[in-house]
Every structure is written in structure tokens, then in C-alpha cells.
N, C-alpha and C positions, 0 to 999 in steps of 0.2 A: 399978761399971765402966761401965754405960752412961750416967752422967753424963757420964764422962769423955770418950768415943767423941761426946758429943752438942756437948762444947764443942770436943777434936778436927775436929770436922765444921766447926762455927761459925766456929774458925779458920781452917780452909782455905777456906772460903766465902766470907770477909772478903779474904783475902791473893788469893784469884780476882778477889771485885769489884775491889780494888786494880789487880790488874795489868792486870784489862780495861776499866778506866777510863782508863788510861795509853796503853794500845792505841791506843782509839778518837781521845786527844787526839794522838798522835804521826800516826794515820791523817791525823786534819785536816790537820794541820800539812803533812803532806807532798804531798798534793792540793792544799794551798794552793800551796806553793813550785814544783810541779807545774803547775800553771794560770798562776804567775806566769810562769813561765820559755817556757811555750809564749807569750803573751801579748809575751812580749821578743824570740822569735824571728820571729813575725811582724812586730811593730813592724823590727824590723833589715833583714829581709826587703823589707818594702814601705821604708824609706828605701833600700836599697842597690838596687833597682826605680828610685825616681824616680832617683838617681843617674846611675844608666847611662842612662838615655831622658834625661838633661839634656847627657849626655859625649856620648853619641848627637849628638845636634842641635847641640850646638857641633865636632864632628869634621863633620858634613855641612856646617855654615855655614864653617867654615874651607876644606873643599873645594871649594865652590863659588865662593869668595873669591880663590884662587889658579888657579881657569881662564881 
């Protein structure tokens, strides 16, 4: 009986490393995709920034043009 209990345990120990192996790789994964996405919204951020400071100065140069 306590074989059995011993290989019982082994299995569930094994099918634990398993799925906390999985864990940790879906963790990466998602800190990764996480990190990427923050990383896209700056980059958007700072181009739609220079955007408008370029629409900027071309709406002041157009007004100034037409006084």
C-alpha cells in the first residue's frame, strides 16, 4: 500500500512540475506581449506628439501668411 501512495505522490509531483512549468512560460510570454504593447504605445504617443507640434506650426505659418 505504501508503494502505491509513494508512486501516487510521484505522479502528482510530476503532473505539478508540468503545469508550473507551463505557468511560468505563459508568465513570460505575457510580460513579454505586455512590455511590447506598452513600448507601441509610447512609440504612437510620441509620433502623434511630433504630429501635432508639426500641424501646430504649419496652422501658425498659414496664419500669419494670410494677415
Amino acid at each position: 500500500m505504501s508503494e502505491e501512495k509513494d508512486q501516487e505522490i510521484a505522479r502528482l509531483t510530476q503532473v505539478a512540475s508540468d503545469r508550473l512549468m507551463w505557468l511560468r512560460v505563459l508568465e513570460n510570454a505575457v510580460n513579454d506581449v505586455d512590455a511590447t504593447l506598452r513600448k507601441l504605445k509610447a512609440d504612437v504617443q510620441e509620433i502623434s506628439n511630433a504630429v501635432a507640434q508639426r500641424n501646430m506650426g504649419m496652422i501658425s505659418e498659414m496664419s500669419e501668411e494670410e494677415e
